[in-house]
LOKOLTI-237942 format. One line per field, with one value per residue: x, y, z of N, C-alpha, C, O in turn; chain; residue in one letter; residue number from 1. Coordinates in steps of 0.02 Angstrom, whole numbers, plus 32768, in hexadecimal, padded with zeros to 4 digits. Example, Ala and Ser with C-alpha at 12.3 -4.5 7.8 and 13.67 -1.06 7.14 Angstrom:
<sites>
n.east = [8294,8282]
n.north = [7EE4,7F90]
n.up = [8186,8162]
ca.east = [8267,82AC]
ca.north = [7F1F,7FCB]
ca.up = [8186,8165]
c.east = [8294,8285]
c.north = [7F5B,8002]
c.up = [8186,818A]
o.east = [82C8,829E]
o.north = [7F5A,8039]
o.up = [81A7,8192]
chain = [A,A]
res = [A,S]
n = [1,2]
</sites>
This chain:
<sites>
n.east = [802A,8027,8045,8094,80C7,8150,8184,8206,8263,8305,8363,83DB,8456,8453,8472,84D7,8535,852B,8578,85DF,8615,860D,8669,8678,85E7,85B3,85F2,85AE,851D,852C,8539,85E6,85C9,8561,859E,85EE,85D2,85A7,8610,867F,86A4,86AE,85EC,8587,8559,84C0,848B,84A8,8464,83E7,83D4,83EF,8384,8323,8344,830E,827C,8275,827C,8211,81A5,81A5,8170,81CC,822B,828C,8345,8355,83E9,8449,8490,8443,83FB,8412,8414,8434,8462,8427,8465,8435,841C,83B4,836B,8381,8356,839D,8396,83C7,83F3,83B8,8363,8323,82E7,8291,8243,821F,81B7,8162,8131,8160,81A3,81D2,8221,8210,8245,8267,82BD,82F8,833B,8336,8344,8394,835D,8347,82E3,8289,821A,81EB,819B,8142,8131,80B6,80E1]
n.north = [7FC5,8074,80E8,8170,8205,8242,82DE,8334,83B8,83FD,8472,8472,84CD,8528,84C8,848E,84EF,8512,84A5,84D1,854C,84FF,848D,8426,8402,839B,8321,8324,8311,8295,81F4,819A,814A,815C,81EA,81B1,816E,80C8,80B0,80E4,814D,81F8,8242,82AA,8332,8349,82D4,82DF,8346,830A,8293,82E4,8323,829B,827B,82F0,82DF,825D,828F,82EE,8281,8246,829C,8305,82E6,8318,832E,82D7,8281,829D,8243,81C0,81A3,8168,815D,8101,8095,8003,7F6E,7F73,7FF3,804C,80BD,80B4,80A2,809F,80A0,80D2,80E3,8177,8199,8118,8106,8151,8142,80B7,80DE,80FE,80A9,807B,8003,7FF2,8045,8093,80FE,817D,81CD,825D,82CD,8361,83F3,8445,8425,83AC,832B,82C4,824D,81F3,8165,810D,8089,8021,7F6D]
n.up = [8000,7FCA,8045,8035,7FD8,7F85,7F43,7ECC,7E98,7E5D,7E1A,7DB2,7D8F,7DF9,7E61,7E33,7E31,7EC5,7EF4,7EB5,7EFA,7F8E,7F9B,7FF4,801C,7FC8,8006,808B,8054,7FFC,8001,7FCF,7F67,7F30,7EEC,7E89,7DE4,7D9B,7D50,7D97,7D73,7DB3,7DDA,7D78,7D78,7D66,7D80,7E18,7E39,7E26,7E7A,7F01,7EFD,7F04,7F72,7FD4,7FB1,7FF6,8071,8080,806D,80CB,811D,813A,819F,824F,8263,81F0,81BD,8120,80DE,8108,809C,8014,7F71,7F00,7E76,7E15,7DB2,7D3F,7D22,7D73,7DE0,7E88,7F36,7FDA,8074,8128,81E1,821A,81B2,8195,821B,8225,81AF,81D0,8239,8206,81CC,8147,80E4,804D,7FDE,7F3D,7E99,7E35,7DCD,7D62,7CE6,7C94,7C29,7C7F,7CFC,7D81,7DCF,7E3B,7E78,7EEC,7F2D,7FBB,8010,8079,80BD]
ca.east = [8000,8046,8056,80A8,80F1,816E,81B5,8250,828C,8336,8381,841D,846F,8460,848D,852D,854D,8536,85B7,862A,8624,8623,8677,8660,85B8,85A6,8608,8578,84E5,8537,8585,8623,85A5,853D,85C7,860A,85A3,85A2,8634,86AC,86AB,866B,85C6,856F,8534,848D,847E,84C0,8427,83AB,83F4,83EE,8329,8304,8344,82DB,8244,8263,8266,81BD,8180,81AA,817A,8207,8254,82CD,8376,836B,843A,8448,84A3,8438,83CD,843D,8414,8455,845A,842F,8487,83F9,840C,837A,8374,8374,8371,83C0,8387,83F6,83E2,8396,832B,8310,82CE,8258,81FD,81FD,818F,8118,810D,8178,81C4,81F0,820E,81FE,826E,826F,8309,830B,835E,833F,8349,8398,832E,8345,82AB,8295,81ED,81E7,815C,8154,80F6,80CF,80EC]
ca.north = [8000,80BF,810D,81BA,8214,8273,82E8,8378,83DA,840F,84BB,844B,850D,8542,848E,848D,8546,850B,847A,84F5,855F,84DC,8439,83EE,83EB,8358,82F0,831E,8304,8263,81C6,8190,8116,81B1,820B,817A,813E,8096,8090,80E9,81AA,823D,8251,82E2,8365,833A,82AC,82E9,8360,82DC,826B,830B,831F,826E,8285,8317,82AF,821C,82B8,8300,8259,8229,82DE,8339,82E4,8358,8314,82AC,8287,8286,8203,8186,81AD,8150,8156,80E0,807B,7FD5,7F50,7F8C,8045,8067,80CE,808F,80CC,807C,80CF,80BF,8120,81B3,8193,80DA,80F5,8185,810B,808B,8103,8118,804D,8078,7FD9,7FDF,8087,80AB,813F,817C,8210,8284,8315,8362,8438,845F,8418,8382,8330,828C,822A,81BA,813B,80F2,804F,7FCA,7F1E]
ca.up = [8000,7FD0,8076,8030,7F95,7F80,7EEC,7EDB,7E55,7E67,7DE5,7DA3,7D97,7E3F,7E93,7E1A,7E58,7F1F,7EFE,7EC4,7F2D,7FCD,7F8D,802C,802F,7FA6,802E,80A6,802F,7FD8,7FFA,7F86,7F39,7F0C,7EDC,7E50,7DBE,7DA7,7D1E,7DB9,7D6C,7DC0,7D9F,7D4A,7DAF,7D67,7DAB,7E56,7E50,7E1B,7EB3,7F2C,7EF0,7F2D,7FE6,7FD5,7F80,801E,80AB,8067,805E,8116,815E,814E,81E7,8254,826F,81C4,8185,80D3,80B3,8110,8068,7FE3,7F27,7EDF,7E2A,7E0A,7D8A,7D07,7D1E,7D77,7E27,7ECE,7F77,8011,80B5,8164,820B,821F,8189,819B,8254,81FB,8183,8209,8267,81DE,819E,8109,80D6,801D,7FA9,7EDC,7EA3,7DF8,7DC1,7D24,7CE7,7C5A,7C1D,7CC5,7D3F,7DA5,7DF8,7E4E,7E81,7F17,7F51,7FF7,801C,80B3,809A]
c.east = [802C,8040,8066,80C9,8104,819A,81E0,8250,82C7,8351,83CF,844D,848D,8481,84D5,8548,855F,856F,85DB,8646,863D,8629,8676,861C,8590,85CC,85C5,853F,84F0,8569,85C0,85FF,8587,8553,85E3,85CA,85CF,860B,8684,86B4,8681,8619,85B2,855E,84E0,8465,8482,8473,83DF,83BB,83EC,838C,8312,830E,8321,8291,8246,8276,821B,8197,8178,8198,818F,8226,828C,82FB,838B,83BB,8428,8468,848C,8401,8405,841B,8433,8448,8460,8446,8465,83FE,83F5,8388,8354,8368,8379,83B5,83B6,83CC,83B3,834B,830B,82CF,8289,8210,81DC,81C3,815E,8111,8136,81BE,81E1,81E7,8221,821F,826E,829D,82E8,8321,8356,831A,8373,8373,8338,82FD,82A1,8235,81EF,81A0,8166,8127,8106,80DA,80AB]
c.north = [803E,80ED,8169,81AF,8243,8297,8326,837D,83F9,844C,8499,848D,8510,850C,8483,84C4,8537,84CF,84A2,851F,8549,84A0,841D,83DB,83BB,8327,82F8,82FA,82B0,8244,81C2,8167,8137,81C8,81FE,815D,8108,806C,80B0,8135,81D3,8241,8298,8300,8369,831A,82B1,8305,8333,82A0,82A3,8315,82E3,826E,82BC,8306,828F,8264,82C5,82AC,823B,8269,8305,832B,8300,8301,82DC,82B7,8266,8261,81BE,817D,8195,8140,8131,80C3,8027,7FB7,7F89,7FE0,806E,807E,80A6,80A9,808C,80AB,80A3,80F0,8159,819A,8149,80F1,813C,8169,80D8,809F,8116,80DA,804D,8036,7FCC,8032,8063,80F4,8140,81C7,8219,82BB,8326,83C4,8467,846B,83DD,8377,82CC,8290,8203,81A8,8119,80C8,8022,7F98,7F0F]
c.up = [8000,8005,8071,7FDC,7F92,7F31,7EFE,7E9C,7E61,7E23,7DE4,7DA7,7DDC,7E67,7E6E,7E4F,7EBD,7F26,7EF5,7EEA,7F7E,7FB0,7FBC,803F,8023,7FE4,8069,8097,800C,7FEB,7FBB,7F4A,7F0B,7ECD,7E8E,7E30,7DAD,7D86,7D5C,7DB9,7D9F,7DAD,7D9F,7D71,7DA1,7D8D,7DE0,7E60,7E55,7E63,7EE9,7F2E,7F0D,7F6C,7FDC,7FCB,7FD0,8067,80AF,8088,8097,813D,8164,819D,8201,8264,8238,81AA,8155,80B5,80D1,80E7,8042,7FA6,7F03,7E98,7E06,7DD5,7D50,7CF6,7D3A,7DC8,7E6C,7F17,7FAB,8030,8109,8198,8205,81EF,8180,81DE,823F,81D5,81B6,822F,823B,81B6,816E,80F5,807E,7FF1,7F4F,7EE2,7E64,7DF2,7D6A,7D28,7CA7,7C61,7C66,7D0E,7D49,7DBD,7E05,7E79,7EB0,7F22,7F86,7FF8,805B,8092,8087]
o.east = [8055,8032,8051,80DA,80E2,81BB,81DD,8242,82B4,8341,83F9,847B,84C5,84AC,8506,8565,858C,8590,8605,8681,8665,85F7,8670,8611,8562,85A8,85A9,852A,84BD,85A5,85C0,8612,858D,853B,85EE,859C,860C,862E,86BB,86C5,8646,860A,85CC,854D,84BE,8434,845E,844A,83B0,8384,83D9,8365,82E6,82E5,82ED,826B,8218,827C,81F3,8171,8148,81AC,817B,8235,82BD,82E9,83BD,83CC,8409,8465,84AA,83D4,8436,8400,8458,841B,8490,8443,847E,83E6,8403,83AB,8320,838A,835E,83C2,83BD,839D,8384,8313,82D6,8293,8254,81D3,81A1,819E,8132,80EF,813B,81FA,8205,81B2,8237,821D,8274,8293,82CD,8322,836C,82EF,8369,836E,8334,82D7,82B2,821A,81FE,8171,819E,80F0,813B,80DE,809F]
o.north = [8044,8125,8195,8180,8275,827E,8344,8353,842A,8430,84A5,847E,8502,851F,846F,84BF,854B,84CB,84AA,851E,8567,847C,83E1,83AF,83A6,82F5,82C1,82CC,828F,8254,81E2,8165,8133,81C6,8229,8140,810C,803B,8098,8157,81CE,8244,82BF,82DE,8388,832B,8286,82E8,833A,8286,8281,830D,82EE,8262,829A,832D,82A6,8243,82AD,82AA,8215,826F,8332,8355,8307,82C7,82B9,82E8,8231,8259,818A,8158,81B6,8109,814F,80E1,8014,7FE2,7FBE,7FFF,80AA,805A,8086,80DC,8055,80E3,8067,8115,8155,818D,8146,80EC,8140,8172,80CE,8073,813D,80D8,8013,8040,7F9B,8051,802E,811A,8108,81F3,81EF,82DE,82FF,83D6,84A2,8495,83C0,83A7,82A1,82C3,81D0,81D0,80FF,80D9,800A,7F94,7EDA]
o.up = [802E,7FF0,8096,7FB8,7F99,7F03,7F33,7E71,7E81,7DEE,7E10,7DCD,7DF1,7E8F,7E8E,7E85,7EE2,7F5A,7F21,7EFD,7FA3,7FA9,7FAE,8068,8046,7FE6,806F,80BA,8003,7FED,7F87,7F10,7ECE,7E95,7E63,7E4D,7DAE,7D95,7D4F,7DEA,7DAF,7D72,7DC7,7DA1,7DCA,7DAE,7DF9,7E83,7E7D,7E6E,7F17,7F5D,7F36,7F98,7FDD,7FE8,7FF1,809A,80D7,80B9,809E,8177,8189,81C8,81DC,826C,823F,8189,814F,8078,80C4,80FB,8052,7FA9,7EDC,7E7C,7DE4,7DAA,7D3F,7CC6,7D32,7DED,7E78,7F1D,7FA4,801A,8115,818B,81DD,8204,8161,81D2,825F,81D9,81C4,8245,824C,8183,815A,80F9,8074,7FE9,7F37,7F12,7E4A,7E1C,7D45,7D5B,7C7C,7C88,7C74,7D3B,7D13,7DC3,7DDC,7E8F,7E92,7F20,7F85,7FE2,806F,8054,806C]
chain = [A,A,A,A,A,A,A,A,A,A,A,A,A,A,A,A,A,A,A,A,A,A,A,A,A,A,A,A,A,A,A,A,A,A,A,A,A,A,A,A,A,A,A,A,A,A,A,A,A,A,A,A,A,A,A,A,A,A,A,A,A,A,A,A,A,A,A,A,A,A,A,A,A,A,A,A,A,A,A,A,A,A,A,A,A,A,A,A,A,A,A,A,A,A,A,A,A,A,A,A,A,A,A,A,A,A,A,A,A,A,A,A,A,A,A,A,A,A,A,A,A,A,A]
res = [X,X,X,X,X,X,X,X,X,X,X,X,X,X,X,X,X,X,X,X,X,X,X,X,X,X,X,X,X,X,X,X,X,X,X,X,X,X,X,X,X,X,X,X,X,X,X,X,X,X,X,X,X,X,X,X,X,X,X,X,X,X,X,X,X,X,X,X,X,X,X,X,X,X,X,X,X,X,X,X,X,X,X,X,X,X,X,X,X,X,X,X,X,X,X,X,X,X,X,X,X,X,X,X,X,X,X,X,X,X,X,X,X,X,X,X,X,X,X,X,X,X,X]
n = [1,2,3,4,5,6,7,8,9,10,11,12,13,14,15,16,17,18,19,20,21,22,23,24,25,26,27,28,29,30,31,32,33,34,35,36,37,38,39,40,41,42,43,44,45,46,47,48,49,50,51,52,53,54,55,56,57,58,59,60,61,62,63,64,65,66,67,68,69,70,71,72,73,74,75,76,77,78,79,80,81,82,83,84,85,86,87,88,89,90,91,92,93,94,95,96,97,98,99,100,101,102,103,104,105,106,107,108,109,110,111,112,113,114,115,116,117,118,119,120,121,122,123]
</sites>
């Protein structure tokens, strides 16, 4: 059963612009897993934003819980291509508290906009 839904749009511009200005804050916002597409490169700053939009997407979608860390929101990329999320701490013990046992995450980017989709479901 769909419990919650969450969506983000991220300005691929401005979220380039706030990495450059604070390069440490992608180490905040993103594990190394994050960080690396699949083939080992950097990835795109697109993608970073479209990946920053779903922890935004799975906050909404839980509440906006205080004290959520952003990297116990993990984006990840399965064999196939297709997005994933992996939840830990903070944000694990979040869903737990609202039944949420399995998410759906969908990413795009396209004209300079990022925007990410989450679904939350019980068992």
């Amino acid at each position: 059963m769909i419990v919650a839904v969450g969506i983000d749009v991220v300005a691929v511009d401005r979220f380039e612009r706030v990495l450059e200005r604070t390069p440490h804050v992608a180490d905040k916002l993103f594990t190394e897993a994050e960080r690396l597409a699949p083939d080992g490169r950097a990835r795109r700053t697109e993608s970073l934003a479209a990946r920053f939009a779903a922890k935004e997407a799975v906050a909404k979608a839980l509440g906006a819980p205080g004290g959520m860390h952003w990297a116990d929101c993990e984006v990840l990329s399965l064999p196939d291509g297709r997005p994933s999320l992996s939840i830990t701490g903070t944000v694990a013990a979040a869903a737990a508290q609202r039944g949420v046992s399995r998410w759906h995450v969908s990413l795009s980017h396209d004209g300079g906009i990022a925007t990410a989709v989450v679904i939350a479901e019980t068992a």
